[in-house]
PDB file with one MODEL, atoms N, CA, C and O in Angstrom:
MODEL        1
ATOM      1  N   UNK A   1     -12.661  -8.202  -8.681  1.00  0.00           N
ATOM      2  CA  UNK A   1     -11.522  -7.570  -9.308  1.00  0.00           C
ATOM      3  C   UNK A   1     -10.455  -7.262  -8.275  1.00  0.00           C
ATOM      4  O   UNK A   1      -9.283  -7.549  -8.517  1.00  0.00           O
ATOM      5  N   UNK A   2     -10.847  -6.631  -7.018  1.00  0.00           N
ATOM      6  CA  UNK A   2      -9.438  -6.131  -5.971  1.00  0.00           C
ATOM      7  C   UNK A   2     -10.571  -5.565  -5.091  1.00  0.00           C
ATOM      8  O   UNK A   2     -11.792  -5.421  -5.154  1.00  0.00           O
ATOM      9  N   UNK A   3      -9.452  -5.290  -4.150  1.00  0.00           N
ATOM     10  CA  UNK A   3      -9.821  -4.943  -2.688  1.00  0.00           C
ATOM     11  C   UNK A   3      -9.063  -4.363  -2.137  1.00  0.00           C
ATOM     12  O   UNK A   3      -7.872  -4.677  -2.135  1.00  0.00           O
ATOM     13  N   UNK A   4      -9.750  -2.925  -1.252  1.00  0.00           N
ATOM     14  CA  UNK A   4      -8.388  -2.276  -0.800  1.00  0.00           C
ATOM     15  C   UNK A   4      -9.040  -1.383   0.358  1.00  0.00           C
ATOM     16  O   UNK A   4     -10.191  -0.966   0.232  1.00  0.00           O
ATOM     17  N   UNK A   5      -8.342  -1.131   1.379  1.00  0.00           N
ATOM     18  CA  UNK A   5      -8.513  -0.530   2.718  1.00  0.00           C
ATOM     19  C   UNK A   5      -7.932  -0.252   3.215  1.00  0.00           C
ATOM     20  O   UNK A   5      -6.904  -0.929   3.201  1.00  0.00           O
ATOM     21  N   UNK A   6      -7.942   1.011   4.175  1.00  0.00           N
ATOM     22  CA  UNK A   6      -7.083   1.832   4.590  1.00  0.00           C
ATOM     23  C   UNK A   6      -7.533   2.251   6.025  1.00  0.00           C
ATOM     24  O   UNK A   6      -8.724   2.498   6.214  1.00  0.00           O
ATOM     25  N   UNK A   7      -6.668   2.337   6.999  1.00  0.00           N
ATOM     26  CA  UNK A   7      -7.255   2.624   8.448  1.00  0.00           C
ATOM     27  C   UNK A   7      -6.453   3.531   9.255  1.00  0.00           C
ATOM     28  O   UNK A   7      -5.718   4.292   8.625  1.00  0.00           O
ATOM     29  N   UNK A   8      -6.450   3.594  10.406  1.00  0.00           N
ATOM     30  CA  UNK A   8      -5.477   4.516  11.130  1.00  0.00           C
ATOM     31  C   UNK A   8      -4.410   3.174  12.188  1.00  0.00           C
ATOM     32  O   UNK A   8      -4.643   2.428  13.139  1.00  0.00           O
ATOM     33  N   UNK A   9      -3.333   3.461  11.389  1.00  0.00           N
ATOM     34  CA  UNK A   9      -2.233   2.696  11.944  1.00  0.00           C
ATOM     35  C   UNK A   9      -2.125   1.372  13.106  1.00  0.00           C
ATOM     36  O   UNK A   9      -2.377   1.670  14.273  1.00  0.00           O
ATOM     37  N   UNK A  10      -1.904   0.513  12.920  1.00  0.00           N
ATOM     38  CA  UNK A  10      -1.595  -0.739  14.403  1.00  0.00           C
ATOM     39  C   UNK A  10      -0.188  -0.342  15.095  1.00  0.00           C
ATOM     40  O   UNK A  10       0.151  -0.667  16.233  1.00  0.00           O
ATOM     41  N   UNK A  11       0.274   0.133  14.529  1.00  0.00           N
ATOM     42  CA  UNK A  11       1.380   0.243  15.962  1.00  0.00           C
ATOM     43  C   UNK A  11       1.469   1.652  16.713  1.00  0.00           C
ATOM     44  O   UNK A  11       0.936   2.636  16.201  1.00  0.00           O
ATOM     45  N   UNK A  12       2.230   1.752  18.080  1.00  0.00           N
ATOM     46  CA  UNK A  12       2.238   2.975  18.754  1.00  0.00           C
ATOM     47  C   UNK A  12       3.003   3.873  17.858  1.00  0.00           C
ATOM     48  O   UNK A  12       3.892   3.334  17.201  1.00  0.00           O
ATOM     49  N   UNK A  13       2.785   5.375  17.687  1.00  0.00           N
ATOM     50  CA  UNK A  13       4.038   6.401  17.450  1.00  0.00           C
ATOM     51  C   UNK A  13       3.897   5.880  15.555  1.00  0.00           C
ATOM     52  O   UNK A  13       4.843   5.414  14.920  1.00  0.00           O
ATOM     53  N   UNK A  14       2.755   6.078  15.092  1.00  0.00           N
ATOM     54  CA  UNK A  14       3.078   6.118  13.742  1.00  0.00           C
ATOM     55  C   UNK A  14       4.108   6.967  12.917  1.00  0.00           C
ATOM     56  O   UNK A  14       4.492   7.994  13.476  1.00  0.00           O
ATOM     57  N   UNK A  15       4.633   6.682  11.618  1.00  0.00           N
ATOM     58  CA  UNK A  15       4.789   8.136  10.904  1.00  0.00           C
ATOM     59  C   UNK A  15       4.045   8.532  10.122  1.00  0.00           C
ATOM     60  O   UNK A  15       4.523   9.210   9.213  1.00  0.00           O
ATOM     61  N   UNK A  16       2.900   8.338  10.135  1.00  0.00           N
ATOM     62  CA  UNK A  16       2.015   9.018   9.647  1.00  0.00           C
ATOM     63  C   UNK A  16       0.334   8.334  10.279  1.00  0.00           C
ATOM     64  O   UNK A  16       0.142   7.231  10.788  1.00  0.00           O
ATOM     65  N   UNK A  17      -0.499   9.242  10.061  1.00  0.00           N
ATOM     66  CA  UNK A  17      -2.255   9.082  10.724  1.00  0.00           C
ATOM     67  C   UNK A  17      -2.698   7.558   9.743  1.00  0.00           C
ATOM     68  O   UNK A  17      -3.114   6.478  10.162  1.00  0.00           O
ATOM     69  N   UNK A  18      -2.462   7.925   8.580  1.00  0.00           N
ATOM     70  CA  UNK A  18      -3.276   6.377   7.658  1.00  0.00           C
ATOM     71  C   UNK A  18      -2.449   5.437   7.320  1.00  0.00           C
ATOM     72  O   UNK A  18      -1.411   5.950   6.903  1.00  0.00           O
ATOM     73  N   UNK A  19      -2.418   4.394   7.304  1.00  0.00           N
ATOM     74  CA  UNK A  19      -2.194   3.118   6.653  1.00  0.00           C
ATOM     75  C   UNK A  19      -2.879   2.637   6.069  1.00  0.00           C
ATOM     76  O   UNK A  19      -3.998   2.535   6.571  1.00  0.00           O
ATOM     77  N   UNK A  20      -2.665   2.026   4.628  1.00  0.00           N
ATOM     78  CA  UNK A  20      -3.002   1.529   3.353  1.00  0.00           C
ATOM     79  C   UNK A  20      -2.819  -0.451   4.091  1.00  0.00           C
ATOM     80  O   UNK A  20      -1.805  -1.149   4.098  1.00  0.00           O
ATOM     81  N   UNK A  21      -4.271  -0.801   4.619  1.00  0.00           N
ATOM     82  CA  UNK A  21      -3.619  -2.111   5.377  1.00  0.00           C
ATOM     83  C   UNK A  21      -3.671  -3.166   4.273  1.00  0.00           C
ATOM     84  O   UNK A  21      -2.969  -4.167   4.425  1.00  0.00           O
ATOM     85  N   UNK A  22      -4.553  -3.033   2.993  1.00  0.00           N
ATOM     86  CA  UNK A  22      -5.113  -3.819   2.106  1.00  0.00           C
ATOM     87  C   UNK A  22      -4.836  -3.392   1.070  1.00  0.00           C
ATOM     88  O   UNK A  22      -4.927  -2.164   1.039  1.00  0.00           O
ATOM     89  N   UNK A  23      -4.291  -4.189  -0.526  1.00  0.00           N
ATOM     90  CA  UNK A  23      -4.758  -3.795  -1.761  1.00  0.00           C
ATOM     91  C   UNK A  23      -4.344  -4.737  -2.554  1.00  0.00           C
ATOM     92  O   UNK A  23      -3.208  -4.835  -3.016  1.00  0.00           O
ATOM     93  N   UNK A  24      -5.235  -5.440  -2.729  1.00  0.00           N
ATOM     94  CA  UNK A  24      -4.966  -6.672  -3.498  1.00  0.00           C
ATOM     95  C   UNK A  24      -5.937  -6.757  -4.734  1.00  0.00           C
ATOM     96  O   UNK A  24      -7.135  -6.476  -4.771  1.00  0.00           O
ATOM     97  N   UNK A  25      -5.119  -7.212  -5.731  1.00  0.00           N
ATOM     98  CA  UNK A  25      -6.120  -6.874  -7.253  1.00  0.00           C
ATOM     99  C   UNK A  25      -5.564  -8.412  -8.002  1.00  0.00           C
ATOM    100  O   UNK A  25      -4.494  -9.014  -7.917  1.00  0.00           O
ATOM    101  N   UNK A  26      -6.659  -8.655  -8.645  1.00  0.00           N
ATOM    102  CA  UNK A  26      -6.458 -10.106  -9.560  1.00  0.00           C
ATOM    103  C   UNK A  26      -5.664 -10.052 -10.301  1.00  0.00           C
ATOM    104  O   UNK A  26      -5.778  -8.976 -10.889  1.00  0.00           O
ATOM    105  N   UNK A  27      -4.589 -10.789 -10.783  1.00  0.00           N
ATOM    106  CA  UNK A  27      -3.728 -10.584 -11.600  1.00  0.00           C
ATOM    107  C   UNK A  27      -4.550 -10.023 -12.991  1.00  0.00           C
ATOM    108  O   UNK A  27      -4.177  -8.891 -13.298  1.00  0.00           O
ATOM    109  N   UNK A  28      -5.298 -10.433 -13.634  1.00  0.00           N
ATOM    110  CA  UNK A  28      -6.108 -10.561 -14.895  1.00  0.00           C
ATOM    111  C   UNK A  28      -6.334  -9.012 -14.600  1.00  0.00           C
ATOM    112  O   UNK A  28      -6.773  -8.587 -15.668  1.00  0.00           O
ATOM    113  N   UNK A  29      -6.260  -7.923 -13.683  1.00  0.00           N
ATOM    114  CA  UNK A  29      -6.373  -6.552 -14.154  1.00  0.00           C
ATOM    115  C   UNK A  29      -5.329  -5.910 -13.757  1.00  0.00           C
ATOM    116  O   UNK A  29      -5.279  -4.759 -13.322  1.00  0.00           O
ATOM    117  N   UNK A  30      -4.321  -6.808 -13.937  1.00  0.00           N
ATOM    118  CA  UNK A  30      -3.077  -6.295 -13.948  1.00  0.00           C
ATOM    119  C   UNK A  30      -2.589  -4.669 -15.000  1.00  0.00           C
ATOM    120  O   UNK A  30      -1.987  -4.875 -16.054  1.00  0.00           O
ATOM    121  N   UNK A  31      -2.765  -3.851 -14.775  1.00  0.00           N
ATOM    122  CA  UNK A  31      -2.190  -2.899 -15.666  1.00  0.00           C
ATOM    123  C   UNK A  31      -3.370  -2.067 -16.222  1.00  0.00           C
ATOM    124  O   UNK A  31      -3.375  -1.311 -17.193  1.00  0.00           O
ATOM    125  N   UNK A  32      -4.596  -2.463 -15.173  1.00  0.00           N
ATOM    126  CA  UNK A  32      -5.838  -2.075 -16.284  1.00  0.00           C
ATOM    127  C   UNK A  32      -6.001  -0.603 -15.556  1.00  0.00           C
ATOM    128  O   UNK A  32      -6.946   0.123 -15.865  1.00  0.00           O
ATOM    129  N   UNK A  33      -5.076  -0.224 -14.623  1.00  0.00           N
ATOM    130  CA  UNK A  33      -6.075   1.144 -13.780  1.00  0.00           C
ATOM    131  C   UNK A  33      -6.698   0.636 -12.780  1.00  0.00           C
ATOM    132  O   UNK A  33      -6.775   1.385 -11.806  1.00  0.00           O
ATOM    133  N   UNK A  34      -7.277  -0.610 -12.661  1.00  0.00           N
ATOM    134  CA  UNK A  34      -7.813  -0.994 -11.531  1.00  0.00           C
ATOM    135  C   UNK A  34      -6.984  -0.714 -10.233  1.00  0.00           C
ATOM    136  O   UNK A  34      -7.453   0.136  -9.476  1.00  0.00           O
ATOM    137  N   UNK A  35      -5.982  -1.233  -9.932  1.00  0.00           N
ATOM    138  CA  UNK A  35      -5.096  -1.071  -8.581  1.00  0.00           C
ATOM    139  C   UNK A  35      -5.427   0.420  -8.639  1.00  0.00           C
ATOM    140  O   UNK A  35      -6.353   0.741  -7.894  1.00  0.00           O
ATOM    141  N   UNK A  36      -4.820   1.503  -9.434  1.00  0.00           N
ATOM    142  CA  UNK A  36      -4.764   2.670  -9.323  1.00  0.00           C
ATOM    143  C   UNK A  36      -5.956   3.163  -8.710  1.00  0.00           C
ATOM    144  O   UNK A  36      -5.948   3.656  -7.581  1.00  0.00           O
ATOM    145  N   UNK A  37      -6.942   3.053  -9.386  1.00  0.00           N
ATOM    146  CA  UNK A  37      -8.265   3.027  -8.717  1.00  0.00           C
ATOM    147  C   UNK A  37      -8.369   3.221  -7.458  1.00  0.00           C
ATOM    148  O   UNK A  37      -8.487   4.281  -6.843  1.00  0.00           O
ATOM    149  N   UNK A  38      -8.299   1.709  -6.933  1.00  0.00           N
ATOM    150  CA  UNK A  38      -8.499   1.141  -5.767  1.00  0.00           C
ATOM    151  C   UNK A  38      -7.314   2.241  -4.787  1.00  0.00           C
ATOM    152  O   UNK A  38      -7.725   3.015  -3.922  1.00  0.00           O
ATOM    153  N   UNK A  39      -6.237   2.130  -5.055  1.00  0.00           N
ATOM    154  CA  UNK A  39      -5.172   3.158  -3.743  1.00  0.00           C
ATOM    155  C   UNK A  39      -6.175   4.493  -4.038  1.00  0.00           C
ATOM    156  O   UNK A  39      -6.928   4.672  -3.080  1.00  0.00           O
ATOM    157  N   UNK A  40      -6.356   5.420  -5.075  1.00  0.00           N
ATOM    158  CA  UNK A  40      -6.706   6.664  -4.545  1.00  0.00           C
ATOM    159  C   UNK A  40      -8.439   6.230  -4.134  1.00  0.00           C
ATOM    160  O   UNK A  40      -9.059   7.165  -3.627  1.00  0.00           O
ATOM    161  N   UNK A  41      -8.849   5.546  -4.229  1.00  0.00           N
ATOM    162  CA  UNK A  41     -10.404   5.898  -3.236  1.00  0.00           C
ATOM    163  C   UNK A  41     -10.271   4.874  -2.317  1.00  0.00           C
ATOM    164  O   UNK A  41     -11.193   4.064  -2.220  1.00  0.00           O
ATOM    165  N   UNK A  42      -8.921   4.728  -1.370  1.00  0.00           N
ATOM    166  CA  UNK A  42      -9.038   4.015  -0.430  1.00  0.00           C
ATOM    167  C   UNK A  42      -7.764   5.311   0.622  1.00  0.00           C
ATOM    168  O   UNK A  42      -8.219   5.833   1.640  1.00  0.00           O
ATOM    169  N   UNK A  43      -6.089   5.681   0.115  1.00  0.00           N
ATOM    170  CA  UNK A  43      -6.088   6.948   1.145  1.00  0.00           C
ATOM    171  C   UNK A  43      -5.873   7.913   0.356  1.00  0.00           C
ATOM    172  O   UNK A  43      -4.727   8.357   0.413  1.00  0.00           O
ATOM    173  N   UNK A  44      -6.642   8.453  -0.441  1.00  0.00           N
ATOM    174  CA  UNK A  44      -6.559  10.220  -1.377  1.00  0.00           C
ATOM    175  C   UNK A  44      -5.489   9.931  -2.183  1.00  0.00           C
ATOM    176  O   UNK A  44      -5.193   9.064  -3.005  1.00  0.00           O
ATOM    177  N   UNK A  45      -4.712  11.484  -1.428  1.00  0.00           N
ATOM    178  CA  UNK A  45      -3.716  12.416  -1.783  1.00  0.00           C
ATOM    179  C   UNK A  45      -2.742  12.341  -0.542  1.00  0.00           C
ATOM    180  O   UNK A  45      -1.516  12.321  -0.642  1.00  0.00           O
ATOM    181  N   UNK A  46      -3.563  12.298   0.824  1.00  0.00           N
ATOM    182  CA  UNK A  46      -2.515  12.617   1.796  1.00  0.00           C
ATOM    183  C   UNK A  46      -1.740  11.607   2.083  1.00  0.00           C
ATOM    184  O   UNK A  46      -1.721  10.523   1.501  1.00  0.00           O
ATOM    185  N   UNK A  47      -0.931  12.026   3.202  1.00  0.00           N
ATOM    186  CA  UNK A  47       0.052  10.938   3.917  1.00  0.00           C
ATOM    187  C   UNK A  47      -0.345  10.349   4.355  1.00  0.00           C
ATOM    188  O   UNK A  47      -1.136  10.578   5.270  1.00  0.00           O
ATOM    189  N   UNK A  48       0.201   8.541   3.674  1.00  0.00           N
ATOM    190  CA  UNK A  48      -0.419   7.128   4.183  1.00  0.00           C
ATOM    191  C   UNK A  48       1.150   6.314   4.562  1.00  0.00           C
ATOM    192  O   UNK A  48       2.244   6.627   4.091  1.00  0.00           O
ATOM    193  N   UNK A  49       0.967   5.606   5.189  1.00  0.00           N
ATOM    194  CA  UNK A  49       2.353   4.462   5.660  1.00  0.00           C
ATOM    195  C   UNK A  49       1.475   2.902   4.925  1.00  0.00           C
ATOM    196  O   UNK A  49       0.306   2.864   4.541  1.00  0.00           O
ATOM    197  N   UNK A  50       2.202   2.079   4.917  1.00  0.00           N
ATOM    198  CA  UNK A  50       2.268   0.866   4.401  1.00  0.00           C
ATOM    199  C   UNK A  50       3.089  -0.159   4.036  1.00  0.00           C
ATOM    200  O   UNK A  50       3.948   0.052   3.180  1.00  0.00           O
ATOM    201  N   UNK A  51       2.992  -1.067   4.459  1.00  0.00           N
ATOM    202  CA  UNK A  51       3.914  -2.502   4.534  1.00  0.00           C
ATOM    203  C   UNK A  51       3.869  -3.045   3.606  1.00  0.00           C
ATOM    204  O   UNK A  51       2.723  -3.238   3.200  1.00  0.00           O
ATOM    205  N   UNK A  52       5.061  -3.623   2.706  1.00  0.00           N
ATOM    206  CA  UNK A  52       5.180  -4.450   1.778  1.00  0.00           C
ATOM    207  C   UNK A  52       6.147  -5.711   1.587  1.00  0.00           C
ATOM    208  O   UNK A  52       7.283  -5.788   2.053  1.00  0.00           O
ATOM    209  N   UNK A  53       5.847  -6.161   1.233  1.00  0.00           N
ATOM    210  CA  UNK A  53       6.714  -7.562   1.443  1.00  0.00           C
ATOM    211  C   UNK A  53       8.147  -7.440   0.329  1.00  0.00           C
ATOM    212  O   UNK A  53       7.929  -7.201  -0.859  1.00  0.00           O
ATOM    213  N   UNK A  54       9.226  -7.579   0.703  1.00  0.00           N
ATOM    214  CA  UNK A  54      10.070  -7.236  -0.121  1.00  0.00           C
ATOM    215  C   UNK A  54      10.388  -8.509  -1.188  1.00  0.00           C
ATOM    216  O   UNK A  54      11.292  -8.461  -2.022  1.00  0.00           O
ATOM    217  N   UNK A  55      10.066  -8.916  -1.123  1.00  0.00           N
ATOM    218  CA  UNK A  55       9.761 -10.374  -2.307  1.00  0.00           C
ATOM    219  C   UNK A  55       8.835 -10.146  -3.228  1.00  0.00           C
ATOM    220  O   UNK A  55       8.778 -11.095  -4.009  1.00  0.00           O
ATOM    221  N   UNK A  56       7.990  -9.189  -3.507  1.00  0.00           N
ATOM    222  CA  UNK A  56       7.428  -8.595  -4.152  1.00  0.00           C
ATOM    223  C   UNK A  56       7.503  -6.902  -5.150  1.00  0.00           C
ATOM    224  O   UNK A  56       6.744  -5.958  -4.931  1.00  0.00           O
ATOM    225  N   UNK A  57       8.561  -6.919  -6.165  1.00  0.00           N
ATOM    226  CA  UNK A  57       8.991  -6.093  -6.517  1.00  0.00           C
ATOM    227  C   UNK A  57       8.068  -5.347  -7.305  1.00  0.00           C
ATOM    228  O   UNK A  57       8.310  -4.143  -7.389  1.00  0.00           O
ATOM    229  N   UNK A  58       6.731  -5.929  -8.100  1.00  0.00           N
ATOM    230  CA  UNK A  58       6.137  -5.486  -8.991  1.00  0.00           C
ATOM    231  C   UNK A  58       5.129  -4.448  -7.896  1.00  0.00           C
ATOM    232  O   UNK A  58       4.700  -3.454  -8.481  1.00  0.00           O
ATOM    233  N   UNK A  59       4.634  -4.584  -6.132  1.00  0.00           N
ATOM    234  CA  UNK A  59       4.167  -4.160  -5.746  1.00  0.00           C
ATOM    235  C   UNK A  59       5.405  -3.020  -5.534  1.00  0.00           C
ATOM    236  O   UNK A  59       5.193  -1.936  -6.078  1.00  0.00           O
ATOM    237  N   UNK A  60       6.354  -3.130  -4.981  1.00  0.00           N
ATOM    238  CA  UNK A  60       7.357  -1.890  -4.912  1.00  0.00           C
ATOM    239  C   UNK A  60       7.298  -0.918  -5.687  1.00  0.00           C
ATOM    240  O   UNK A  60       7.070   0.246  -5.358  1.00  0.00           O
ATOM    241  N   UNK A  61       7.555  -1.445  -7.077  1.00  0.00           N
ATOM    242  CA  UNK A  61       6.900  -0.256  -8.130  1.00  0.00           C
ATOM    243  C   UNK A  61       5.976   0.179  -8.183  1.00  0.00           C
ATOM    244  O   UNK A  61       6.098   1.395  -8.336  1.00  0.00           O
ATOM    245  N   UNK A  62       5.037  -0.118  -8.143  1.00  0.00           N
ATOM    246  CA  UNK A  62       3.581   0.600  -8.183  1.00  0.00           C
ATOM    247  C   UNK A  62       3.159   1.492  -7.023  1.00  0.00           C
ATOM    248  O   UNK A  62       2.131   2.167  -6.991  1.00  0.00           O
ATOM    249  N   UNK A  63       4.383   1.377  -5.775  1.00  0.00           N
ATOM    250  CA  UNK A  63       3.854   2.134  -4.702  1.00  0.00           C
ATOM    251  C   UNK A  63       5.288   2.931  -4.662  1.00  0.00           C
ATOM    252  O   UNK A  63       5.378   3.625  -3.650  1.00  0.00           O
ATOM    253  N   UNK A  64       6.069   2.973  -5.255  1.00  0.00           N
ATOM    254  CA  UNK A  64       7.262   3.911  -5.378  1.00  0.00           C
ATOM    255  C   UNK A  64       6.601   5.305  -6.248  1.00  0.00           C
ATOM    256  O   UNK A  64       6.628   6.467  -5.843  1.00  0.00           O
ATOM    257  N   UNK A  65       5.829   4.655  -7.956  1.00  0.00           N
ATOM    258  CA  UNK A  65       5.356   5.395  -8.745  1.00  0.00           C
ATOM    259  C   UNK A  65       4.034   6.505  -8.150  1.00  0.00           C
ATOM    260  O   UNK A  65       3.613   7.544  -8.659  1.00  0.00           O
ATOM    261  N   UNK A  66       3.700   5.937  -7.134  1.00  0.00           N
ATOM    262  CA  UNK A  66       2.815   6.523  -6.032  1.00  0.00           C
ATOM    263  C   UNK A  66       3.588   7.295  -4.807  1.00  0.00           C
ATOM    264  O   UNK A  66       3.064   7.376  -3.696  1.00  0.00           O
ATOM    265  N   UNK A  67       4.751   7.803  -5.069  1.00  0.00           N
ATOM    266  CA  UNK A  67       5.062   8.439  -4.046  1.00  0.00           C
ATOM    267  C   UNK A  67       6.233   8.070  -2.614  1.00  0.00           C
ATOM    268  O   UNK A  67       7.085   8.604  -1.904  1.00  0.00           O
ATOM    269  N   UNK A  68       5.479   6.690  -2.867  1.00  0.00           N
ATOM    270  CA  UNK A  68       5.925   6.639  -1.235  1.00  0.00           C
ATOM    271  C   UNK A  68       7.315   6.049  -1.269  1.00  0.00           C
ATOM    272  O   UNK A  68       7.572   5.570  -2.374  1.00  0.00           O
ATOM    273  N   UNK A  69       8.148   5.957  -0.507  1.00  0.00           N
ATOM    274  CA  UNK A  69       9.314   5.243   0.027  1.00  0.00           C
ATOM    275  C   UNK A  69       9.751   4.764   0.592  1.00  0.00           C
ATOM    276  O   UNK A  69       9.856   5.478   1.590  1.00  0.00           O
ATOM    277  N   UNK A  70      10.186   3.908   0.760  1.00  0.00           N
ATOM    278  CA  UNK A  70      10.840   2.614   1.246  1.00  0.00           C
ATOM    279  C   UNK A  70      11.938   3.196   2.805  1.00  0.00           C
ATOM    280  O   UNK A  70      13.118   3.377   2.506  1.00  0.00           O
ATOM    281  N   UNK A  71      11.602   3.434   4.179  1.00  0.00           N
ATOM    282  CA  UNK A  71      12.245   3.646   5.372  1.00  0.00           C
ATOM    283  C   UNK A  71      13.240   2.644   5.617  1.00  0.00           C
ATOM    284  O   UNK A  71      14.121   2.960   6.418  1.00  0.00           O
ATOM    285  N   UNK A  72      13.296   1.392   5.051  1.00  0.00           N
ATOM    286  CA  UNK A  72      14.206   0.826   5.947  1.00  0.00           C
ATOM    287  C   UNK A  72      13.892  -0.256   7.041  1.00  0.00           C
ATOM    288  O   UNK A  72      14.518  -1.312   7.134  1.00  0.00           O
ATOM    289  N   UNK A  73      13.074   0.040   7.685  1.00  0.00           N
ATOM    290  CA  UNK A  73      12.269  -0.880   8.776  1.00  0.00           C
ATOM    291  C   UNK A  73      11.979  -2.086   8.303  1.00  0.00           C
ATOM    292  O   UNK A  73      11.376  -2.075   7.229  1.00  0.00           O
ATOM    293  N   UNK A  74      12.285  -3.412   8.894  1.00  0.00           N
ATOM    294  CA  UNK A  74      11.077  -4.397   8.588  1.00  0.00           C
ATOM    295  C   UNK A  74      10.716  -5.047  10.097  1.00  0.00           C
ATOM    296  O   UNK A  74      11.003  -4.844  11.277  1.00  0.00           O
ATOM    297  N   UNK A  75      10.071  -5.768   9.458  1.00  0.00           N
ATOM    298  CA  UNK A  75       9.430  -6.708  10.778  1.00  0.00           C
ATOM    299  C   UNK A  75       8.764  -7.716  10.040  1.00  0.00           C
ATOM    300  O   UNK A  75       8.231  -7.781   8.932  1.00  0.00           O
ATOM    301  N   UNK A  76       8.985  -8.606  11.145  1.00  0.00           N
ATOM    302  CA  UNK A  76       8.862 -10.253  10.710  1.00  0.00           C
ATOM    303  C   UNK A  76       7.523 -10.546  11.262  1.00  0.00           C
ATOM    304  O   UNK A  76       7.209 -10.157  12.387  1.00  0.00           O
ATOM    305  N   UNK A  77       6.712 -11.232  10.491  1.00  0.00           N
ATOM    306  CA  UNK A  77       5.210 -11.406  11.071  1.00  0.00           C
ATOM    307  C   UNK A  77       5.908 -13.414  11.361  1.00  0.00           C
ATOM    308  O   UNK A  77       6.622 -14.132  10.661  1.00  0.00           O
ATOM    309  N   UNK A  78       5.249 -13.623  12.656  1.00  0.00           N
ATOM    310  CA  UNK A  78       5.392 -15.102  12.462  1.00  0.00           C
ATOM    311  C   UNK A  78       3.835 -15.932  12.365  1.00  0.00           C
ATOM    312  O   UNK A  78       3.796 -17.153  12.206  1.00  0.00           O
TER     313      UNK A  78
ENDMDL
END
């Protein structure tokens, strides 16, 4: 169904202790609660950081509706 994991940050000088490095869910449980699931028993309640690909808007929403917000930063993986 999905997969999701959370660790303490890869780069120096985080803004915050956790990062959300994983959360990927099958389309087919799209909308089922599953994703939801998966983010709170992977970082709670507290403050998590996390990367998203901005070509991906349906993940934007689902992690906006969760709180978090969009800094500004990117970086290019090659």
């Amino acid at each position: 169904m999905g997969i999701a994991t959370a660790s303490q940050p890869r780069e120096e000088n985080p803004p915050r202790a956790l990062e959300l490095r994983t959360l990927y869910l099958l389309s087919a449980h799209y909308g089922s609660g599953a994703g939801q699931g998966l983010l709170d028993a992977s970082v709670g309640t507290g403050p998590c950081m996390l990367r998203v690909a901005s070509e991906n808007p349906r993940a934007i929403a689902f992690y906006r509706r969760n709180g978090f917000t969009l800094d500004g930063a990117q970086k290019i993986e090659k």
